[in-house]
N, CA, C and O atoms as a MOPAC input file, in Angstrom:
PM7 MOZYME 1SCF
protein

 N     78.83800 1    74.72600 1    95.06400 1
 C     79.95900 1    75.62200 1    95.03100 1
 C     79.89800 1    76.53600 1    96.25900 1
 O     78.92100 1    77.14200 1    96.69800 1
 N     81.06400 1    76.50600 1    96.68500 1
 C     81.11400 1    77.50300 1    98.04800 1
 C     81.16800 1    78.83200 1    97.43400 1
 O     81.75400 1    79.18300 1    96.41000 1
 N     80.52100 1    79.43800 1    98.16600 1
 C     80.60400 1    81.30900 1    97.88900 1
 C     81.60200 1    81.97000 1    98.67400 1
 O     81.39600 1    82.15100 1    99.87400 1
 N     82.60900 1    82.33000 1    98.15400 1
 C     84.17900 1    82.82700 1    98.86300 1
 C     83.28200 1    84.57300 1    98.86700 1
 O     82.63400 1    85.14100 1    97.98800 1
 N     83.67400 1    85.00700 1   100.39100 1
 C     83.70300 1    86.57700 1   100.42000 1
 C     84.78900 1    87.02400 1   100.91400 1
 O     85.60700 1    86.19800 1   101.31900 1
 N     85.10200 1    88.53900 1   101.01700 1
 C     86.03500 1    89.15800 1   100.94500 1
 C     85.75000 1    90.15100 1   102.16600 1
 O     84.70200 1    90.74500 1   101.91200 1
 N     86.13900 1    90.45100 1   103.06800 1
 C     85.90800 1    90.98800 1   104.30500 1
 C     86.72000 1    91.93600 1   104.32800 1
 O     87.92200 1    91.78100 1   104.11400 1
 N     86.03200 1    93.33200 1   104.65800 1
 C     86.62300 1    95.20300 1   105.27700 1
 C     86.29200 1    94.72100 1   106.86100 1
 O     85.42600 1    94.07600 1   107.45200 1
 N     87.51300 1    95.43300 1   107.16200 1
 C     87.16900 1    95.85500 1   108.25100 1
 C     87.90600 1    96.58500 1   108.88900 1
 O     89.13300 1    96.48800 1   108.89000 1
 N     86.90800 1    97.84300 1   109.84400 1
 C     87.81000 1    98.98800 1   110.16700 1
 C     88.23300 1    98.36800 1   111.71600 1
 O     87.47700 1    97.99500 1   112.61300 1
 N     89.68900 1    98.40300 1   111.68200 1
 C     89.88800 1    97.95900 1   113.40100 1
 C     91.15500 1    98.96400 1   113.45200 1
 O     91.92300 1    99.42000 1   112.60500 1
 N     90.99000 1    99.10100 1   114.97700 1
 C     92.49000 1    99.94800 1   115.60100 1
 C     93.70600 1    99.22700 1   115.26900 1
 O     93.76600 1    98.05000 1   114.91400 1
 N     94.62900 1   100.00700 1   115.41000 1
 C     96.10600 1    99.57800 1   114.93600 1
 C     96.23500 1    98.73600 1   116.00600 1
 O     96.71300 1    97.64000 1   115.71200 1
 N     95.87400 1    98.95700 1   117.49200 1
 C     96.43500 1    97.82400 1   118.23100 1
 C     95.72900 1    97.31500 1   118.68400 1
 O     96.14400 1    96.98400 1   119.79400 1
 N     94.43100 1    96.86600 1   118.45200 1
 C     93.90200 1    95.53700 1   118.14600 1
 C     94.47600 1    94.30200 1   116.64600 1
 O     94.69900 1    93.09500 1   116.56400 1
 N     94.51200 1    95.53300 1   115.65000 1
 C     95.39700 1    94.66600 1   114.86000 1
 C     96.93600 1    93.78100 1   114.91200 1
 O     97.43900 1    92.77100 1   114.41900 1
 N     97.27600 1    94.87300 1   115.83300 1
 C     99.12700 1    94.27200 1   116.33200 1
 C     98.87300 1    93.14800 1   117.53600 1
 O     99.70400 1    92.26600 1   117.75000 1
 N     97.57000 1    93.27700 1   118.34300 1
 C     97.22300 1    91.87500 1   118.90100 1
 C     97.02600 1    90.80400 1   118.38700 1
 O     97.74400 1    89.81800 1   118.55400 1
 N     95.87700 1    90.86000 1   117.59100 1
 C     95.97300 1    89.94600 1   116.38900 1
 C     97.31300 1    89.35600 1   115.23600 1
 O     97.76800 1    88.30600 1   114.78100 1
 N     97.37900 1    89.83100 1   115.21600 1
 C     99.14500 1    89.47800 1   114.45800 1
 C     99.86400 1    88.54000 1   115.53700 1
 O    100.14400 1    87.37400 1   115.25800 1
 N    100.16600 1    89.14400 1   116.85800 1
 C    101.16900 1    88.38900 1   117.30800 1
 C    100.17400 1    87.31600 1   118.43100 1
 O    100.85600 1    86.73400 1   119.27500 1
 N     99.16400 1    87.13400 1   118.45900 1
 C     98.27100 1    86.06800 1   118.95200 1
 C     98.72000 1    85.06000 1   117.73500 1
 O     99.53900 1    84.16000 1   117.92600 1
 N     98.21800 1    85.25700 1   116.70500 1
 C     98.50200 1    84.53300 1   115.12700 1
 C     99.73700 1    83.90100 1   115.37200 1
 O     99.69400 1    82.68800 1   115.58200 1
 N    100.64900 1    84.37800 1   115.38600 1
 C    102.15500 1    84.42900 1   115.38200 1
 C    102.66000 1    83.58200 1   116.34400 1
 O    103.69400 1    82.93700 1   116.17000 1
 N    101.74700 1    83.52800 1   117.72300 1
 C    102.59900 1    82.55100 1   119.02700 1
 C    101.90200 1    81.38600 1   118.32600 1
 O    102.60200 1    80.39200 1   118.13500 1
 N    100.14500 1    81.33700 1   117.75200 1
 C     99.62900 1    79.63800 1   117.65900 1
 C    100.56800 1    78.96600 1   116.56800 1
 O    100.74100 1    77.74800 1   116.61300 1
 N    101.23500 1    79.81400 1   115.49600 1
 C    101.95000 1    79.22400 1   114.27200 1
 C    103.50700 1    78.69600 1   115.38400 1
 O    104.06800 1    77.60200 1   115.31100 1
 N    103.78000 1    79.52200 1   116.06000 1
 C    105.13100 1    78.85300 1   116.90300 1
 C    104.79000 1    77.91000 1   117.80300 1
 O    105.67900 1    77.14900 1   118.18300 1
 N    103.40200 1    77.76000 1   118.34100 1
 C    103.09700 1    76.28000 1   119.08300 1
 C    102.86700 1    75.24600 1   117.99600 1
 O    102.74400 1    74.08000 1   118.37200 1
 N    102.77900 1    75.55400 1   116.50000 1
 C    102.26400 1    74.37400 1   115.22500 1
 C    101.10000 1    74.30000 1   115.63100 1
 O    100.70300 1    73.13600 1   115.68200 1
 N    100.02700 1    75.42100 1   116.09600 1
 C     98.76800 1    75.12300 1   115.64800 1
 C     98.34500 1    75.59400 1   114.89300 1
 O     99.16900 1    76.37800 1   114.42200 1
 N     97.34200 1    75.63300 1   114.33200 1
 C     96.71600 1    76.07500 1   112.57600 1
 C     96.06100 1    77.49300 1   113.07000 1
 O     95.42900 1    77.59300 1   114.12100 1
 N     96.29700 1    78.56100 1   112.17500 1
 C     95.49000 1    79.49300 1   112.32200 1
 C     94.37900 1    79.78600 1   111.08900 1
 O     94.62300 1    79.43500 1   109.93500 1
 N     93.47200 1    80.28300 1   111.36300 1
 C     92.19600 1    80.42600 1   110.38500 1
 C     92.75100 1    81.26300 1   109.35300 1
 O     93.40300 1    82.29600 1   109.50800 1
 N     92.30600 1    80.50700 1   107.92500 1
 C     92.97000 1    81.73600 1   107.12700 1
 C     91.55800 1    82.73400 1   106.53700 1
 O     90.51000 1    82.30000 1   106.05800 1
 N     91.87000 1    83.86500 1   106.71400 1
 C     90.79400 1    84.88000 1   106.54500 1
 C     91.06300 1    85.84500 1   104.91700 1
 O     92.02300 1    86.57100 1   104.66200 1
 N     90.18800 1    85.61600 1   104.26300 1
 C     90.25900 1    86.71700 1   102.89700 1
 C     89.71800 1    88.09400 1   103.73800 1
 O     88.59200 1    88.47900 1   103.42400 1
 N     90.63500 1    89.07000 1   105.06500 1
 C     90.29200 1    90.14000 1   105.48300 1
 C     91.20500 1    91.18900 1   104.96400 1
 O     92.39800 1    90.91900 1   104.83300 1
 N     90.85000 1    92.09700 1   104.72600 1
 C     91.41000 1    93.49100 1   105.01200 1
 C     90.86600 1    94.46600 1   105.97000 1
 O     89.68300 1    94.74500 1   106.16200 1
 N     92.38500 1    95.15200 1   106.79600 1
 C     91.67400 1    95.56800 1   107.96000 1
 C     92.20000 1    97.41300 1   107.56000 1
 O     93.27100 1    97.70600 1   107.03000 1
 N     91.18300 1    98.36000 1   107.96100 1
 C     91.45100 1    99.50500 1   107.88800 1
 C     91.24600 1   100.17400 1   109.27900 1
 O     90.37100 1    99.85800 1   110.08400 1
 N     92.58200 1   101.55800 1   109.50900 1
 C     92.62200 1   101.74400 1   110.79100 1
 C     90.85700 1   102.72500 1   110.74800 1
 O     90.02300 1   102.34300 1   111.56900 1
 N     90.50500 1   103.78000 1   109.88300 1
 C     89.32400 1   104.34100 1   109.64300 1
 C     88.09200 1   104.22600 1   108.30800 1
 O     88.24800 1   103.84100 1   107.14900 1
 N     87.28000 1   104.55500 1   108.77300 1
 C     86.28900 1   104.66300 1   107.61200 1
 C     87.18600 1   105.82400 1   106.13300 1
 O     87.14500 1   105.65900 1   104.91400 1
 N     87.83000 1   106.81500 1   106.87800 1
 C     88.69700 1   107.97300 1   106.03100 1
 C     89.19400 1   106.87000 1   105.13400 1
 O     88.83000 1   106.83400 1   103.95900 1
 N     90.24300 1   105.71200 1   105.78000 1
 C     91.22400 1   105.10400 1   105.34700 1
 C     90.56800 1   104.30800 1   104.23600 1
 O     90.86000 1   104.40700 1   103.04400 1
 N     89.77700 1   103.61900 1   104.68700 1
 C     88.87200 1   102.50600 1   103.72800 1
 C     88.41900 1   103.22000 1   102.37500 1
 O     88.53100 1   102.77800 1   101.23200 1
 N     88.04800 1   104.05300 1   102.66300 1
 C     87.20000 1   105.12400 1   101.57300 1
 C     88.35900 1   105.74500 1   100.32100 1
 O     88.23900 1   106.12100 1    99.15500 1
 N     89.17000 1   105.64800 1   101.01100 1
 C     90.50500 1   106.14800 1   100.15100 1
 C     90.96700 1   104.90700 1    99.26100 1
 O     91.26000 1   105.02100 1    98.07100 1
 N     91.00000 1   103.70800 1    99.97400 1
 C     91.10000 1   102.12000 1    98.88300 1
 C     89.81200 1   102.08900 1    98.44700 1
 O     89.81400 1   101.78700 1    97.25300 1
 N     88.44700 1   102.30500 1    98.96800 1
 C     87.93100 1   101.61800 1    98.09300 1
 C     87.05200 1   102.80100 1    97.63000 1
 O     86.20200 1   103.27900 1    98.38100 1
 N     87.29100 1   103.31200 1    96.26200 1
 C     86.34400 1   104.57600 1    95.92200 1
 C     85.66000 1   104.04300 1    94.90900 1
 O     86.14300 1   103.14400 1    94.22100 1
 N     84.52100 1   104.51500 1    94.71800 1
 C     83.21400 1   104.36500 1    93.88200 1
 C     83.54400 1   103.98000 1    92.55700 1
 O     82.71200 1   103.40500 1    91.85500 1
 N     84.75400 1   104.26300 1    92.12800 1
 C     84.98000 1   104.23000 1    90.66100 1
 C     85.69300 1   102.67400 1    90.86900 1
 O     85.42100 1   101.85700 1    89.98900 1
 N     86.45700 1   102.29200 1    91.82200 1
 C     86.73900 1   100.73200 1    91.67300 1
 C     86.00300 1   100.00500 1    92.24500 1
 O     86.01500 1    98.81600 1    91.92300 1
 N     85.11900 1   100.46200 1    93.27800 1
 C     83.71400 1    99.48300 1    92.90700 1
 C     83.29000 1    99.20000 1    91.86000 1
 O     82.88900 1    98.04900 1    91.69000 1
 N     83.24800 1    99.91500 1    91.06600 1
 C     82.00900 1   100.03300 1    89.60400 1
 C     83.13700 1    98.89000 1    88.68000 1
 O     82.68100 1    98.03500 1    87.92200 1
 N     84.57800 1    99.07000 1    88.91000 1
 C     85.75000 1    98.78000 1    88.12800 1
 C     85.58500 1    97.01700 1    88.55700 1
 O     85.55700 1    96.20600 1    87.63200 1
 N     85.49300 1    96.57500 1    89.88600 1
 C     85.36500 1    95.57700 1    90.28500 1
 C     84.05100 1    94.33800 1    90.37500 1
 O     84.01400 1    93.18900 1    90.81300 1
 N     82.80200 1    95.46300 1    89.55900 1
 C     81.23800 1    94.57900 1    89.20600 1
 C     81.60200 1    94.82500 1    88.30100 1
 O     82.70000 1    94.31700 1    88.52800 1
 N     81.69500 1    95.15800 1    87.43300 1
 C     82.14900 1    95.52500 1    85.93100 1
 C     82.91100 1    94.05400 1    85.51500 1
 O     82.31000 1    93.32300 1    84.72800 1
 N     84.19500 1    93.63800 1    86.03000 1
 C     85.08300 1    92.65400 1    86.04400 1
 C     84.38800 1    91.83200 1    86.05800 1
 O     84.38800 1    91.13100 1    85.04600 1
 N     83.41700 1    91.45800 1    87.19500 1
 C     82.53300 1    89.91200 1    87.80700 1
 C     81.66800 1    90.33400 1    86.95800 1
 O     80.92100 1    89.93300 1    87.85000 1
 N     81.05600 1    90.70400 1    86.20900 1
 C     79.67100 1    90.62200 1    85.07400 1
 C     80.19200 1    90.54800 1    84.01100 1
 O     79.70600 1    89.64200 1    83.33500 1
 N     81.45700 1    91.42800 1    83.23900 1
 C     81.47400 1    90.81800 1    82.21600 1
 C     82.97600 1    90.35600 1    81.71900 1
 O     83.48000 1    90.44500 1    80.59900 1
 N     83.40500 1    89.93700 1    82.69900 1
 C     84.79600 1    89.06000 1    82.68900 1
 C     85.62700 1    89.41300 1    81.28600 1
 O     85.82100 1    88.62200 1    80.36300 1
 N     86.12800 1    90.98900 1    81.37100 1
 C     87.03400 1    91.08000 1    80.19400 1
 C     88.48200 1    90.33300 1    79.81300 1
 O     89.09800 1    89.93100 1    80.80000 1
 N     88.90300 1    90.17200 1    78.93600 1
 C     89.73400 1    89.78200 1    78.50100 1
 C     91.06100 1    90.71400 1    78.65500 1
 O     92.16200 1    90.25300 1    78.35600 1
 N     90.94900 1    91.69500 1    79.00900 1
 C     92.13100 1    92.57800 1    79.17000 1
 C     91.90800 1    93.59200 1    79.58200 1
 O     90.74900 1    93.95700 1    79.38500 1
 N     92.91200 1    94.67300 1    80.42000 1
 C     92.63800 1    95.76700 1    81.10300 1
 C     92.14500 1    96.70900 1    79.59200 1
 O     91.15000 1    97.39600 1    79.81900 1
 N     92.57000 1    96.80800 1    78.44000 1
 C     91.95000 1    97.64200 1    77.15000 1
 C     90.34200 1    97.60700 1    77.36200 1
 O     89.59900 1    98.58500 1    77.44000 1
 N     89.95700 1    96.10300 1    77.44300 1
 C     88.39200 1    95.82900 1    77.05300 1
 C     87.93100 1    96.58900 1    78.47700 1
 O     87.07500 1    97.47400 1    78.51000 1
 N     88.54900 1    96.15700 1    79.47700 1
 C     87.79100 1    96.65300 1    80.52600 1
 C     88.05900 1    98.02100 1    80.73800 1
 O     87.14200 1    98.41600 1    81.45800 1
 N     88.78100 1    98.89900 1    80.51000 1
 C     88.94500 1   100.21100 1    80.19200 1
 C     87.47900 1   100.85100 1    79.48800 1
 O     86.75100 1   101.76100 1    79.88600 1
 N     87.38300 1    99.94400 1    78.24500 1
 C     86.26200 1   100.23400 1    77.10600 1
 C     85.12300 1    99.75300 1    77.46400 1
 O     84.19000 1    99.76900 1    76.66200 1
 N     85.00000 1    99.32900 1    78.50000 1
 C     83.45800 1    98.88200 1    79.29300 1
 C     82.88400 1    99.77000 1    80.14600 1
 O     81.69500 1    99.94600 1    80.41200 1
 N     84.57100 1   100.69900 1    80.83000 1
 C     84.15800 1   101.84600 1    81.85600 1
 C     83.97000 1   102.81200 1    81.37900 1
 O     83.25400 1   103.63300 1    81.95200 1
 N     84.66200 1   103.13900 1    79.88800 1
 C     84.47500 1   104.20800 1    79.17400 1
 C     85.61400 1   105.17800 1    80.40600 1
 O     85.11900 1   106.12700 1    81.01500 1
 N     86.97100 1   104.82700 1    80.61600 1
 C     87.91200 1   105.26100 1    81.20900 1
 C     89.32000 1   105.16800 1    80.73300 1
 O     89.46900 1   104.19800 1    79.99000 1
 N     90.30600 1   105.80900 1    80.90800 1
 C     91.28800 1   105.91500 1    80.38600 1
 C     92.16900 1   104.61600 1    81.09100 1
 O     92.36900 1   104.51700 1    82.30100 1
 N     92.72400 1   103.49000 1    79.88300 1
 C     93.53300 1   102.76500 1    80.02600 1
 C     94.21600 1   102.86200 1    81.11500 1
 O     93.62600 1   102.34900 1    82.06600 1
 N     95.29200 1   103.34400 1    81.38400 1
 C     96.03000 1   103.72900 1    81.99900 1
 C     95.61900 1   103.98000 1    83.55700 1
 O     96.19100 1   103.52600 1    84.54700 1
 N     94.50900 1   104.79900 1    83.50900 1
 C     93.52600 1   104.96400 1    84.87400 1
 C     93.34500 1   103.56400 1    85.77400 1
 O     93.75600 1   103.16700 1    86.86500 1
 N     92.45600 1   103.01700 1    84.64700 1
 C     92.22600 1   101.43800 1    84.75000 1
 C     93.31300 1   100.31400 1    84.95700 1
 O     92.99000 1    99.42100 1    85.74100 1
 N     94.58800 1   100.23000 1    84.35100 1
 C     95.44000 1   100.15800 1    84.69300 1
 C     96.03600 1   100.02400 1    86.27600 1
 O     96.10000 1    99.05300 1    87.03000 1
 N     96.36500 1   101.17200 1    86.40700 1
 C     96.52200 1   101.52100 1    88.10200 1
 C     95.81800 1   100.62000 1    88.82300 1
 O     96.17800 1    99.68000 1    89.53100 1
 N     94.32500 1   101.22900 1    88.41500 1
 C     93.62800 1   100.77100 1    89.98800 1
 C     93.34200 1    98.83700 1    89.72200 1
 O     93.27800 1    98.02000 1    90.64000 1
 N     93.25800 1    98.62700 1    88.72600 1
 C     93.42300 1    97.02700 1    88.71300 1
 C     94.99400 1    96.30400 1    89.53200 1
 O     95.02300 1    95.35100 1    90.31000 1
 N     96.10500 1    97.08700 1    89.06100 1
 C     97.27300 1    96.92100 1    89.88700 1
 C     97.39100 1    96.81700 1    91.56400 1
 O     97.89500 1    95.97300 1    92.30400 1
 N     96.34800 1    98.68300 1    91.91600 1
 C     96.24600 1    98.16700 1    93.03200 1
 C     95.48700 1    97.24600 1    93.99600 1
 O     95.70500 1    96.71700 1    95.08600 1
 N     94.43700 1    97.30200 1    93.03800 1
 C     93.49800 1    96.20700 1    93.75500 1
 C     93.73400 1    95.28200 1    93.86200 1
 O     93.28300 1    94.74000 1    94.87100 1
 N     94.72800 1    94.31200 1    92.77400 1
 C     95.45900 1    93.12700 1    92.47000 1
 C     96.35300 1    93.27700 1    93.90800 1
 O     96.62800 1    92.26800 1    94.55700 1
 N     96.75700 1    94.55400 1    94.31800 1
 C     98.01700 1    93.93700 1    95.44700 1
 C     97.61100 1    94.03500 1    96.61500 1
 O     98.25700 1    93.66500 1    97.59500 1
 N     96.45900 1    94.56100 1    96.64500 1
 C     95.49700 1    94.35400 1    97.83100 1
 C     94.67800 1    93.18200 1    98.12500 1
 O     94.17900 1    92.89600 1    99.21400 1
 N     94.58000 1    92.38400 1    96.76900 1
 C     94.54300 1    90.91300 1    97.02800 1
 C     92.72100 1    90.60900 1    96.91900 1
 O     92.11700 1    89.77000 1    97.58800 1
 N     92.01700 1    91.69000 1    95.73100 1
 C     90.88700 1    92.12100 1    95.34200 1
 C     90.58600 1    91.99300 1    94.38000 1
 O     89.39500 1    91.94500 1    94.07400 1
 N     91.80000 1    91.86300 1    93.31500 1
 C     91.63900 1    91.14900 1    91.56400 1
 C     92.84200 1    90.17600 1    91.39300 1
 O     93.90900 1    90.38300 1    91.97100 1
 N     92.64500 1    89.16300 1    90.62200 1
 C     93.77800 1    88.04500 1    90.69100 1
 C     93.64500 1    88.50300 1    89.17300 1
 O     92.59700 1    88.67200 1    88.55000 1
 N     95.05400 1    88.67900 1    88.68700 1
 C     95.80300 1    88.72400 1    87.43400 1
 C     96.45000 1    87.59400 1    86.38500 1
 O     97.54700 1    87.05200 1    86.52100 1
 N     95.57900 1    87.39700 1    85.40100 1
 C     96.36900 1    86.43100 1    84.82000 1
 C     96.79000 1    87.01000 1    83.29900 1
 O     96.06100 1    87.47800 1    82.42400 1
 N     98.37500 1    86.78000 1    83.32000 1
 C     99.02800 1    87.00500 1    81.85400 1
 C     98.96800 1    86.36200 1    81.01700 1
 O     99.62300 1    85.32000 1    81.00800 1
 N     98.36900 1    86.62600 1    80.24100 1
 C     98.71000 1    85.79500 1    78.47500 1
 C     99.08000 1    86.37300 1    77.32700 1
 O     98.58200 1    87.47600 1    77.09900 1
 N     99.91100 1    85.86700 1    76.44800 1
 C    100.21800 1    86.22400 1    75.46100 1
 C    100.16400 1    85.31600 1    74.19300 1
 O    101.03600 1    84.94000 1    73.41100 1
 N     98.79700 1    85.10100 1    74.27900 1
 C     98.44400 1    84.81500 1    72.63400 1
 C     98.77200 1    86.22200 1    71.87600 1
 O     98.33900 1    87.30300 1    72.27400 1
 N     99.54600 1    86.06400 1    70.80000 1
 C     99.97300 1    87.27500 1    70.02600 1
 C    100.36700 1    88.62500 1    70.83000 1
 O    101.51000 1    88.58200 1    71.28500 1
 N     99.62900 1    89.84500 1    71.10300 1
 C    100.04200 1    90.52400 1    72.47500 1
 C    100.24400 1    90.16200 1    73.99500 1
 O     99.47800 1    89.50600 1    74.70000 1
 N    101.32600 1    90.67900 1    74.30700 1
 C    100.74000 1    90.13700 1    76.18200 1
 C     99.78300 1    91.46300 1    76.73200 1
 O    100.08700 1    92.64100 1    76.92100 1
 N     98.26700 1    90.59000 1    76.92900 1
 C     97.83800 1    90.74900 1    77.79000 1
 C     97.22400 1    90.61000 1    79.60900 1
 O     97.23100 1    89.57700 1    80.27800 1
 N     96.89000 1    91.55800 1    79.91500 1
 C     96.90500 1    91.28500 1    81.50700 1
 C     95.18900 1    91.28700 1    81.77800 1
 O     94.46800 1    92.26300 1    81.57100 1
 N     94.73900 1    89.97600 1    82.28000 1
 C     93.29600 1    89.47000 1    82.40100 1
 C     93.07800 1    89.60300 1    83.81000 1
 O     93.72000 1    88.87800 1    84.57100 1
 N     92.12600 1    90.56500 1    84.32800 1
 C     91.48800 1    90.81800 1    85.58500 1
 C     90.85600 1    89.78200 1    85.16300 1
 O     90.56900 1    89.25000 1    84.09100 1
 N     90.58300 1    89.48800 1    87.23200 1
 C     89.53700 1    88.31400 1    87.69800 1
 C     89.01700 1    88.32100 1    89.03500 1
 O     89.89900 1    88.36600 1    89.89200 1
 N     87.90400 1    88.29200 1    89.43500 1
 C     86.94600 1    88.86800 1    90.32700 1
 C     86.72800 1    87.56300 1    90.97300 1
 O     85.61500 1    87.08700 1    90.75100 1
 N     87.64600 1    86.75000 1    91.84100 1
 C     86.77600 1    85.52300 1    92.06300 1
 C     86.19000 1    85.42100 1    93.99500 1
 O     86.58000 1    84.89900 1    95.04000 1
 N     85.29500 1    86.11100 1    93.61100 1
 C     84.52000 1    85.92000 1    95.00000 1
 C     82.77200 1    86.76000 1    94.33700 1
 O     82.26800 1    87.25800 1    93.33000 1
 N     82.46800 1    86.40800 1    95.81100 1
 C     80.84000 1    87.28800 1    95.11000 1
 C     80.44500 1    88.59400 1    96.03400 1
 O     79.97500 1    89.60200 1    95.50600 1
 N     80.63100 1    88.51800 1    97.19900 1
 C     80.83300 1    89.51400 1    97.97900 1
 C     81.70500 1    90.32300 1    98.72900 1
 O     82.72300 1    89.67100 1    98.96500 1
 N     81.76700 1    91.62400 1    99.28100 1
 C     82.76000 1    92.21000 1   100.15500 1
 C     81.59000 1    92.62000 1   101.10900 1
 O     80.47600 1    93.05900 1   100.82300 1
 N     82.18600 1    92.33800 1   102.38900 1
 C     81.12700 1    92.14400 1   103.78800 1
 C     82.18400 1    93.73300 1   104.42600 1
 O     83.37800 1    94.02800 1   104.45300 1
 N     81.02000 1    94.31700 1   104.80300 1
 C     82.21200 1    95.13500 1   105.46200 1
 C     81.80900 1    95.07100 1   106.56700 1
 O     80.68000 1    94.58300 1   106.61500 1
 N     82.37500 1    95.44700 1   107.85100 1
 C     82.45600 1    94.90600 1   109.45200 1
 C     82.97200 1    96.37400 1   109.89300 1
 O     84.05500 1    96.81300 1   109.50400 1
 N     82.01100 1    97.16400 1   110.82300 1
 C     82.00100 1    98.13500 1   111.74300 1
 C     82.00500 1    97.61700 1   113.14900 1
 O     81.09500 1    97.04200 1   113.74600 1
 N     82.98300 1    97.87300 1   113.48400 1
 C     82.86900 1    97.62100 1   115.61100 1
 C     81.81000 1    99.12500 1   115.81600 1
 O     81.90100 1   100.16500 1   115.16400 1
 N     81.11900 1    98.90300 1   116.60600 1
 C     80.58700 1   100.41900 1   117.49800 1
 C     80.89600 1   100.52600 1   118.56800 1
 O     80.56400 1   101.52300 1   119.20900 1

């Protein structure tokens, strides 16, 4: 089994807008570009603000004991639903928890953690 990681990284806005439109001319010549599980942040400030200690804990929590619903995993953090809620939403649209709906009897919403690491990447 391949081990999928998840990559931070703090880069300037216009190194990032290079990157984009480098990306952008090889897809208009039809050549393949690498697809990367990255997120890029312009600062350490910035990063720290997505990723705070409490959705770390929210996101090993998920990969160890794979709840069945944002309730259970609420009741694992000993945190308010709703709290939990949120930050599963945003992490989901940051592309950090994959969401799956089911509705055996209630609809519930099933966090899912599928990678094993987040690598984070400092330029100096």
């Amino acid at each position: 089994m391949k081990v999928k990681n998840v990559r931070l990284e703090i880069q300037a806005e216009d190194e990032f807008i290079s990157e984009i439109k480098r990306d952008l001319k090889r897809i208009s010549k039809g050549e393949e570009v690498e697809n990367r599980s990255t997120l890029s942040f312009e600062s350490m400030k910035a990063l720290r603000s997505f990723i705070t200690d409490e959705r770390l804990r929210l996101l090993r929590t998920i990969k160890k004991f794979s709840p069945e619903s944002i309730y259970e995993l609420a009741k694992l953090l000993k945190r308010d639903t709703k709290n939990v809620s949120d930050d599963v939403h945003f992490l989901s649209e940051l592309g950090l928890i994959d969401i799956k709906e089911s509705k055996n009897g209630r609809r519930r919403t099933i966090p899912k953690v599928n990678y094993q690491k987040i690598l984070l990447e400092i330029p100096v």
